[in-house]
C-alpha positions as CSV (number, residue, x, y, z in Angstrom):
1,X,12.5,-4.1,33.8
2,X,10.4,-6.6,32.3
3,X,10.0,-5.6,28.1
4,X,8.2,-7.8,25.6
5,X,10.9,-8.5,22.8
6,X,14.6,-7.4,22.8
7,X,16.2,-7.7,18.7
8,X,19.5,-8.5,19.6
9,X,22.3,-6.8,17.8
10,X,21.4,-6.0,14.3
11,X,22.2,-3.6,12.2
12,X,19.8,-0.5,12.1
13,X,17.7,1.8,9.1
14,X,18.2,5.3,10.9
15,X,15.4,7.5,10.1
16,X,18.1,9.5,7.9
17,X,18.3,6.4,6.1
18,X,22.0,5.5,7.1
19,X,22.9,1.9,8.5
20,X,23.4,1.7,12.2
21,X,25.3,-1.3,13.1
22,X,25.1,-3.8,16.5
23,X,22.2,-1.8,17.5
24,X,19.5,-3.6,20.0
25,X,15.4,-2.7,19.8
26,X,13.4,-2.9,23.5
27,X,9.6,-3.1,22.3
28,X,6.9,-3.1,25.1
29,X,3.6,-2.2,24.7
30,X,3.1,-2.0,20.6
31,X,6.3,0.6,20.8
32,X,9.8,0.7,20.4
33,X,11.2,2.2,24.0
34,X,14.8,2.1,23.9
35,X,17.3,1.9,21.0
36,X,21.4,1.0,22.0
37,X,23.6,-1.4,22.4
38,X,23.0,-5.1,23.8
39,X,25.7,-4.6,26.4
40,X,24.3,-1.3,27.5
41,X,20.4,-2.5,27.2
42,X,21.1,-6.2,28.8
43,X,20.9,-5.8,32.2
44,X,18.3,-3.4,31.9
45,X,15.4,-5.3,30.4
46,X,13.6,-8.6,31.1
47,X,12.4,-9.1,27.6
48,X,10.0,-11.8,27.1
49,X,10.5,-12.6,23.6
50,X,14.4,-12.7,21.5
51,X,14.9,-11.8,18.1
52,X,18.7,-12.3,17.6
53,X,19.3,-9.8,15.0
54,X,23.3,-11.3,14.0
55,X,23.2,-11.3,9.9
56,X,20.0,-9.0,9.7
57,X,18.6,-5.6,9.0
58,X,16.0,-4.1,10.8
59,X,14.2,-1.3,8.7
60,X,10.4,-0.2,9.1
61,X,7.9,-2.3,7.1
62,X,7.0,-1.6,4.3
63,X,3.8,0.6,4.0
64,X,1.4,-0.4,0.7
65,X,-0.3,2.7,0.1
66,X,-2.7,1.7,-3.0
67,X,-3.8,-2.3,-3.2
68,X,-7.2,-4.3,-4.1
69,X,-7.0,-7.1,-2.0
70,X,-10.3,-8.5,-3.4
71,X,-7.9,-9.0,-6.8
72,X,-6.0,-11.7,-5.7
73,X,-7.8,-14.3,-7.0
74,X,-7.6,-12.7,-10.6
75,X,-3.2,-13.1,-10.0
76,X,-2.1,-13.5,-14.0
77,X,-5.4,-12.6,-16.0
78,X,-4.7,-9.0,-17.0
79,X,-1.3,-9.4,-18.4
80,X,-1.2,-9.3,-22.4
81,X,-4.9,-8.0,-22.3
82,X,-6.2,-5.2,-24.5
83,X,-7.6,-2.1,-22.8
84,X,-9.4,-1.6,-21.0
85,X,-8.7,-4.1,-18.8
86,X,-10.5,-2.2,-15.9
87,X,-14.4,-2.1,-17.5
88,X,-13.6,-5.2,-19.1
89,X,-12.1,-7.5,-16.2
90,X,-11.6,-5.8,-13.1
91,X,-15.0,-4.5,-12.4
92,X,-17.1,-7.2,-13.5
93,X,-14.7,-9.9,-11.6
94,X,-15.4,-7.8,-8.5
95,X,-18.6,-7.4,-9.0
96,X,-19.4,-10.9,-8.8
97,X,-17.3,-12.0,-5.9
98,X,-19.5,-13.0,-2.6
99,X,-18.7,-12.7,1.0
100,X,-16.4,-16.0,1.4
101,X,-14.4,-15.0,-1.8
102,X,-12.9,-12.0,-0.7
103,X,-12.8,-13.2,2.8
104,X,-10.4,-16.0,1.0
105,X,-8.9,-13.3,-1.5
106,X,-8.0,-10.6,1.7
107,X,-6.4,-13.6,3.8
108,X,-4.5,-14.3,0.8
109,X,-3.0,-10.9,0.4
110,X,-2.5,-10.4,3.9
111,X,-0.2,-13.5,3.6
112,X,1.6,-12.5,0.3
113,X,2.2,-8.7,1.8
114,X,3.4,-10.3,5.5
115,X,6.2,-12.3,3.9
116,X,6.8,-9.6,1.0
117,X,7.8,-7.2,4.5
118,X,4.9,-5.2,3.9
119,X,2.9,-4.7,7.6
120,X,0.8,-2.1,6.5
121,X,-1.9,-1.1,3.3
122,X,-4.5,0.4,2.4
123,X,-7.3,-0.6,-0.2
124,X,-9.2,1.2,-2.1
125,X,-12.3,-0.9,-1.7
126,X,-14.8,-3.4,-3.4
127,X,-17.5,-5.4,-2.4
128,X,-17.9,-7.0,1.7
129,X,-15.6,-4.8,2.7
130,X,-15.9,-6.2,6.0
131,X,-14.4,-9.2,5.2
132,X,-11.2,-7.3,4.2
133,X,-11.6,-6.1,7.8
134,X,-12.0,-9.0,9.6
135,X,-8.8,-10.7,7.4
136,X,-6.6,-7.8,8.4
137,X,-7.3,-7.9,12.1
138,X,-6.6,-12.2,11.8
139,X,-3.7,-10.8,10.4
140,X,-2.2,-9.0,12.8
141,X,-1.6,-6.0,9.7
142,X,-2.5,-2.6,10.0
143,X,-4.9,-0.7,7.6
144,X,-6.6,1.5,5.9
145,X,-9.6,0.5,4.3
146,X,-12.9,2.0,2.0
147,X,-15.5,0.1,0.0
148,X,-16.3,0.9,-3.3
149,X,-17.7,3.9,-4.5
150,X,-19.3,3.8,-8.1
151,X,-22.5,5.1,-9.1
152,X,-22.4,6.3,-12.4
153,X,-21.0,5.1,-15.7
154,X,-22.6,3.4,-19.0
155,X,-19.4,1.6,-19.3
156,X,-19.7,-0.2,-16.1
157,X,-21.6,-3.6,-14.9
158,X,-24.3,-2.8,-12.8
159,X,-23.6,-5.5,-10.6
160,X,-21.0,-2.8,-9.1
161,X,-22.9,0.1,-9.2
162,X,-25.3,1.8,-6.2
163,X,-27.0,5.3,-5.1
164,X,-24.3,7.6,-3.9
165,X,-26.9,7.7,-0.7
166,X,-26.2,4.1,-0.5
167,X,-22.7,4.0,-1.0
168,X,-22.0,7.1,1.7
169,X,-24.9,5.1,4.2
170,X,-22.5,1.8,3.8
171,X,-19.3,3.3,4.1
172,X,-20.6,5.2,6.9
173,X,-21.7,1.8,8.4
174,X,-18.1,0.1,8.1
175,X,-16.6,3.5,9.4
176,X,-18.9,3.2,12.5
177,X,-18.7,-0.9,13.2
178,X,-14.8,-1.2,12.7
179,X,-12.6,1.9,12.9
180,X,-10.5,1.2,15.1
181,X,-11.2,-2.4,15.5
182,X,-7.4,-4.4,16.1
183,X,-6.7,-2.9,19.1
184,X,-6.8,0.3,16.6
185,X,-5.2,-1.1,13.6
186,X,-7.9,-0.7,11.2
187,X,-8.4,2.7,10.0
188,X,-11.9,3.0,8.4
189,X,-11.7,5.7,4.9
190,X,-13.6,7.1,2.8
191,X,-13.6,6.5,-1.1
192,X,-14.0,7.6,-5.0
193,X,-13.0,5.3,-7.0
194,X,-12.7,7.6,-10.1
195,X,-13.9,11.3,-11.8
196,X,-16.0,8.8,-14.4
197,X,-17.3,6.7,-12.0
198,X,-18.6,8.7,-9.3
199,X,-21.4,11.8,-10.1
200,X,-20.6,15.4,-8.2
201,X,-22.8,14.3,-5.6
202,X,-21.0,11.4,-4.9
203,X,-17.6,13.0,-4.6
204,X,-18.8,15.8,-2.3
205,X,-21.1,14.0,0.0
206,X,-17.8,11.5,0.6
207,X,-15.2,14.3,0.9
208,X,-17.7,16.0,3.3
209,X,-17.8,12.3,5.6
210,X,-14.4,11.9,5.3
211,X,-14.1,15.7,6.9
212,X,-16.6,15.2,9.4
213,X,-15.4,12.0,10.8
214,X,-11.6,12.8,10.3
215,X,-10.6,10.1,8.1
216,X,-8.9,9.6,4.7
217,X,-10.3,10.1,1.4
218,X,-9.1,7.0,-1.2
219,X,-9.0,8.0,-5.1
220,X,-7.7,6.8,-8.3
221,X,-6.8,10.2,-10.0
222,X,-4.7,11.3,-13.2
223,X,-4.3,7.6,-14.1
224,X,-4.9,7.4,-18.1
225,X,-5.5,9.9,-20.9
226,X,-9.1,8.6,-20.8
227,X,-9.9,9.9,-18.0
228,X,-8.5,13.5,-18.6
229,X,-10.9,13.7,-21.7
230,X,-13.5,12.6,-19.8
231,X,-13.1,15.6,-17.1
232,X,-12.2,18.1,-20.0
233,X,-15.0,17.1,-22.0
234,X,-18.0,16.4,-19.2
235,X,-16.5,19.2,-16.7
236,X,-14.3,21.7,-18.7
237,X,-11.5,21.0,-16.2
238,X,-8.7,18.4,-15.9
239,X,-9.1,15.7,-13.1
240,X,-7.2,17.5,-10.5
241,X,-8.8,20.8,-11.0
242,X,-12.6,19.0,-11.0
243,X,-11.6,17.6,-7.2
244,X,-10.8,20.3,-6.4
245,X,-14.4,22.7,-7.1
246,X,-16.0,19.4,-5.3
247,X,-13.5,20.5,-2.2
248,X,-11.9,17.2,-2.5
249,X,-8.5,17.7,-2.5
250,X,-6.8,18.4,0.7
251,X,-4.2,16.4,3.1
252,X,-6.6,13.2,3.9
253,X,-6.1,12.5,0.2
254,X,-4.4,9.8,-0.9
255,X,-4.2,9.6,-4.4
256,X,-3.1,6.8,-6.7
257,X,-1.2,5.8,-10.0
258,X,-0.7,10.2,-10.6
259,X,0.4,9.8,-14.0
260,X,-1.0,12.3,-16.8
261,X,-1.0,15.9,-14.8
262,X,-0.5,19.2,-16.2
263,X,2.3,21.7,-14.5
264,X,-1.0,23.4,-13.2
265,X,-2.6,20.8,-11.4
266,X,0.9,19.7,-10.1
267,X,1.1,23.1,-8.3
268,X,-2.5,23.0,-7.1
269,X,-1.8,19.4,-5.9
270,X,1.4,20.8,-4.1
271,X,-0.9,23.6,-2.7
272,X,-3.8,21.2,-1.3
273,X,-1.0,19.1,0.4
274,X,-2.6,15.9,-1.4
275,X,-0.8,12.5,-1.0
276,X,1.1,11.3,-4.2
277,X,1.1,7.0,-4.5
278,X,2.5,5.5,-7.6
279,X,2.0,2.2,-8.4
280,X,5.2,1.4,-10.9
281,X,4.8,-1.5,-12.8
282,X,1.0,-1.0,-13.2
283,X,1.7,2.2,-14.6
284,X,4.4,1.7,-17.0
285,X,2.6,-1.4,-18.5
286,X,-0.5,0.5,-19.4
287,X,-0.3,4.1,-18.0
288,X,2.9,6.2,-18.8
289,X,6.0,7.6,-17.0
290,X,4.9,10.0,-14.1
291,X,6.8,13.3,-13.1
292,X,8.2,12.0,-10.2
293,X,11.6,13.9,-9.8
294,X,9.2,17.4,-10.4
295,X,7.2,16.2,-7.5
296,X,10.4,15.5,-5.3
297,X,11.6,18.7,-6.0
298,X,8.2,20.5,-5.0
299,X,8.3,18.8,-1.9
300,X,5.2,17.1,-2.8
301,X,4.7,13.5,-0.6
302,X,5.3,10.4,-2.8
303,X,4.2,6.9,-1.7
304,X,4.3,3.4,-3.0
305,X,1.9,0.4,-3.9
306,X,1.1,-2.3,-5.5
307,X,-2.4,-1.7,-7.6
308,X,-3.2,-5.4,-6.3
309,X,-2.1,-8.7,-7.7
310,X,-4.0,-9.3,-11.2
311,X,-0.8,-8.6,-13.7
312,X,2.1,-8.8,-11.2
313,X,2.7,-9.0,-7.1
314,X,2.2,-7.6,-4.2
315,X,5.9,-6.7,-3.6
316,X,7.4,-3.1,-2.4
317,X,11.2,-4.1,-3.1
318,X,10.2,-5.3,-7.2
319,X,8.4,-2.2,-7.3
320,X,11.6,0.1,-6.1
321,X,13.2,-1.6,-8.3
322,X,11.0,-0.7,-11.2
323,X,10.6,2.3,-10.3
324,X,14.3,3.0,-10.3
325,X,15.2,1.8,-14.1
326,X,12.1,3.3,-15.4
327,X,12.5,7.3,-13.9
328,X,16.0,6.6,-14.8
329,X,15.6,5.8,-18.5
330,X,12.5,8.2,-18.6
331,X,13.8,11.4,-16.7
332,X,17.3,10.6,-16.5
333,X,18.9,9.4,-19.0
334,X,18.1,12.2,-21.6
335,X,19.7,15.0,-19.6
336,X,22.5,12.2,-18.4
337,X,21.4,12.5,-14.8
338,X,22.4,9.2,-13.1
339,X,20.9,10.6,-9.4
340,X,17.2,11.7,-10.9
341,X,15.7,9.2,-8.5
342,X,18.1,8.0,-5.6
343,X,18.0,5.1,-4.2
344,X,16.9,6.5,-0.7
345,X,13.8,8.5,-2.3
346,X,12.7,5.4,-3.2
347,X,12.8,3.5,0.5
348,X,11.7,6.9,1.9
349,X,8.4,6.2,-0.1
350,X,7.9,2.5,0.7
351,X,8.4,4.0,4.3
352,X,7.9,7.4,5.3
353,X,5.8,8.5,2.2
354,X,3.4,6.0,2.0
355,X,3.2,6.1,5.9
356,X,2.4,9.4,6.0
357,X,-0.2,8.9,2.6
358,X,-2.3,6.5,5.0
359,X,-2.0,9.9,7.9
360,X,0.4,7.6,10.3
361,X,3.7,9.1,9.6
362,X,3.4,10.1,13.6
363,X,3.3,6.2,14.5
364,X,5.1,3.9,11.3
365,X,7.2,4.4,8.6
366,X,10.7,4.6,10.8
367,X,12.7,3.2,13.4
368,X,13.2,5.6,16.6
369,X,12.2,5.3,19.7
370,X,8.6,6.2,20.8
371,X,7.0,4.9,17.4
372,X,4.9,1.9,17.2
373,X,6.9,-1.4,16.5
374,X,6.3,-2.1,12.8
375,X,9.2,-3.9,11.7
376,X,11.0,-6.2,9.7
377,X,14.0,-8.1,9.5
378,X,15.9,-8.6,6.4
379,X,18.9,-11.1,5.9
380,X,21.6,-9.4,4.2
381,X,24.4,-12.4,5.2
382,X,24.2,-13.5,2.1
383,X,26.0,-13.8,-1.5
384,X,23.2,-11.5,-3.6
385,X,23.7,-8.7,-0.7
386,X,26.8,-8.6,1.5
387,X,29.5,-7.7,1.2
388,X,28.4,-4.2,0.0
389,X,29.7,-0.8,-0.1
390,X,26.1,0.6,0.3
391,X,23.3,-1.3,1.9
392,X,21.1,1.0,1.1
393,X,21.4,0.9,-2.2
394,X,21.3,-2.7,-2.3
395,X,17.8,-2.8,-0.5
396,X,16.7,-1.0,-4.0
397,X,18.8,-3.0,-6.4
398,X,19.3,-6.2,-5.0
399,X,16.9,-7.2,-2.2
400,X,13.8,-9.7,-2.7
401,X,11.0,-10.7,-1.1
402,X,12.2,-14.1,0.1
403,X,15.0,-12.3,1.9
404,X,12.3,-10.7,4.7
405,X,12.7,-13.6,7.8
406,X,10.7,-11.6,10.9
407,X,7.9,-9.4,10.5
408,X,7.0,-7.4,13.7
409,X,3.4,-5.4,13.5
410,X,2.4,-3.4,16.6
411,X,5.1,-5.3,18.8
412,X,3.4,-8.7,18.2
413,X,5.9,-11.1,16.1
414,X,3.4,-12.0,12.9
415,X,6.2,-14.0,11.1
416,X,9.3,-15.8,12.4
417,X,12.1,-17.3,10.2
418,X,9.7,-17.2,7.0
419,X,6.8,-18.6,8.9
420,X,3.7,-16.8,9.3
421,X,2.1,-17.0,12.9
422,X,-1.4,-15.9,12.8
423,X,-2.5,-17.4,9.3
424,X,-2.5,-20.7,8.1
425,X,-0.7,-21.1,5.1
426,X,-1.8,-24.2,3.6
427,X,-5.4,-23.5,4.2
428,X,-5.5,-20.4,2.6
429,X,-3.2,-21.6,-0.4
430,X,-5.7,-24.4,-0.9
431,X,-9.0,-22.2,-1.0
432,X,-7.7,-19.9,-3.3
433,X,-6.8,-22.3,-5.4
434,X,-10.0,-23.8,-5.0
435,X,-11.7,-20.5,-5.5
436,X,-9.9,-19.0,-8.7
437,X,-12.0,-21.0,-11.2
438,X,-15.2,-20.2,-9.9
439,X,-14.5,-16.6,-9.3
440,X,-13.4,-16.0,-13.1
441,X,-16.6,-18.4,-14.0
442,X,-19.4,-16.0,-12.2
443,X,-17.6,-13.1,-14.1
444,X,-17.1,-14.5,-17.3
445,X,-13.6,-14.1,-18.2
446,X,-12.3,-17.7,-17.2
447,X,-9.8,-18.8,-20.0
448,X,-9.6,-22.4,-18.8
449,X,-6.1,-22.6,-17.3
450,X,-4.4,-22.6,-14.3
């Protein structure tokens, strides 16, 4: 039986998040078909492609649940900055970015997230969306993708700002010209970027399209004390509770960062089924210490991501890793509880959590048989990893970036021993690095170094 790749003999994530060893993947057709042994699977299968998996791992990729790939040309500006960083930098760098720089920007993250093991993301928008589109499908990575949605706010440049009409008539336009688009890759969302940047009408009119064309809904929420005093202040309710008499909340929300909640809107999040993301390091630099092990313990759905590439990377592993220390000196050491975050809760939500926060916990996010063939394959034969008494844990505690040699996305092989196959690396190194200066210039907040 003819098959398109056969990993040879690696060893194995289970979906219980045990190690499998000698185990060999069939993949035909986008999906994984057949999990065993090579000696058992050998004569069976004609497979056109061989991955020889001797030395390796082979886990699910990693799923980015909350990124701005337009941000990557801004990699090292927001570090060491006052607040707020977002009105101040963010937005107005955005704002002024045309079509061919975040075409330049998206390719770049696509490249950083491919060899960083991530294979799938999902932004929460900015300007030419489409070109974030078109630089996913090149790609060959999966997504989950909204434009901007800000139409109110003194604070803000109005070189970012539109008519909710407007934003709700684009968004509707990139739903209808590329959902779907990557022989179904691309998942086209809906968005609010934030309670103080979108009016009532705005929120309501893009839950409603979100709803009606059975999509996601992309929000910042909870993120900063700012924004609670805002919501108390403008709407007499905290964030949580506001989304929710706009009918936003619900399970096609992902929401990111989750920081400063109250026990009440936890339990009213837990209610609506709403998709948790934190973004770790973003967070403890300039937001707080989430309630992670409550969520856990609710049952709530936690995910992972990156917040983009302005102050740090666009890696999963450094941001379990993070994550880790911090809940552990936060929530754990206090009451002396070593365990408050294990280290599989924190590779189910770079997997499974942040799969299911992008609504494709049905088709990613594990290794079984039947689900699509997003993959990657990790070399553990080596001094900083093996030997170890728990591979697991050292996927949290010791694993890197660099370590990630094969990247499978929808059974195609995107990257082979480090080398990605469907960008080109020095290109795109070279135009963003021809890019960065200008892009800071038309903003205003180039410092004259590179």
């Amino acid at each position: 039986m003819k098959c398109d790749m056969l990993i040879k003999d690696a060893a194995m994530m289970t979906p219980d998040f045990e190690i499998a060893e000698h185990r060999t993947i069939i993949v035909h057709r986008s999906r994984i078909v057949e999990i065993g042994t090579y000696e058992e699977l050998k004569a069976k299968y004609e497979p056109e492609h061989t991955l020889d998996g001797k030395g390796k791992l082979c886990m699910p990729g990693l799923v980015d649940a909350h990124t701005h790939t337009c941000q990557q040309l801004l990699k090292g500006r927001t570090m060491d900055e006052l607040p707020m960083i977002w009105s101040r930098i963010l937005v107005p760098f955005e704002g002024n970015l045309d079509e061919e720089d975040v075409r330049v920007s998206a390719q770049m993250s696509c490249l950083e997230m491919i060899k960083s093991g991530t294979t799938a993301f999902a932004d929460a928008g900015g300007v030419h969306m489409q070109r974030t589109v078109e630089a996913a499908v090149e790609s060959g990575m999966r997504a989950a993708i909204t434009r901007s949605a800000i139409d109110i706010g003194d604070f803000l440049p109005n070189s970012m700002k539109q008519s909710a009409q407007e934003i709700i008539d684009n968004n509707e336009w990139l739903y209808k010209t590329y959902h779907g688009a990557g022989d179904g890759r691309i998942h086209i969302w809906f968005g609010i970027r934030q309670v103080m940047s979108c009016s009532p009408e705005l929120i309501q009119a893009a839950a409603e399209k979100a709803r009606q064309y059975n999509t996601g809904l992309h929000a910042h929420l909870a993120e900063h004390r700012d924004e609670v005093r805002y919501c108390l202040e403008t709407y007499k309710k905290r964030p949580a509770e506001y989304l929710d008499s706009l009918g936003a909340l619900g399970p096609n929300l992902l929401t990111a960062h989750n920081v400063v909640y109250s026990e009440a809107e936890l339990a009213l999040l837990k209610e609506r089924n709403v998709n948790i993301v934190h973004c770790p390091r973003v967070n403890f630099n300039s937001h707080g210490i989430p309630k992670t092990p409550q969520m856990l313990r609710m049952g709530m759905n936690v995910g992972l991501g990156s917040d983009g590439a302005s102050s740090s990377n666009l890696s999963l592993f450094d941001e379990m890793r993070v994550f880790r220390s911090g809940i552990h000196v936060f929530w754990g050491l206090p009451v002396f509880d070593p365990v408050v975050l294990p280290a599989k809760e924190l590779v189910k939500m770079a997997t499974m959590g942040s799969a299911k926060a992008l609504l494709l916990e049905r088709e990613i996010g594990t290794v079984e048989e039947g689900k699509k063939a997003d993959l990657i394959l990790i070399n553990i034969d080596q001094p900083h990893i093996s030997p170890a008494h728990s591979l697991i844990n050292m996927i949290v505690e010791s694993v890197t970036s660099k370590d990630v040699e094969d990247v499978i996305i929808d059974g195609k092989l995107v990257m082979r021993n480090r080398e990605v196959l469907t960008l080109d690396e020095e290109r795109i190194l070279y135009e963003s690095k021809r890019r960065m200066k200008s892009t800071a210039e038309k903003a205003g907040i180039w410092q004259g170094v590179l």
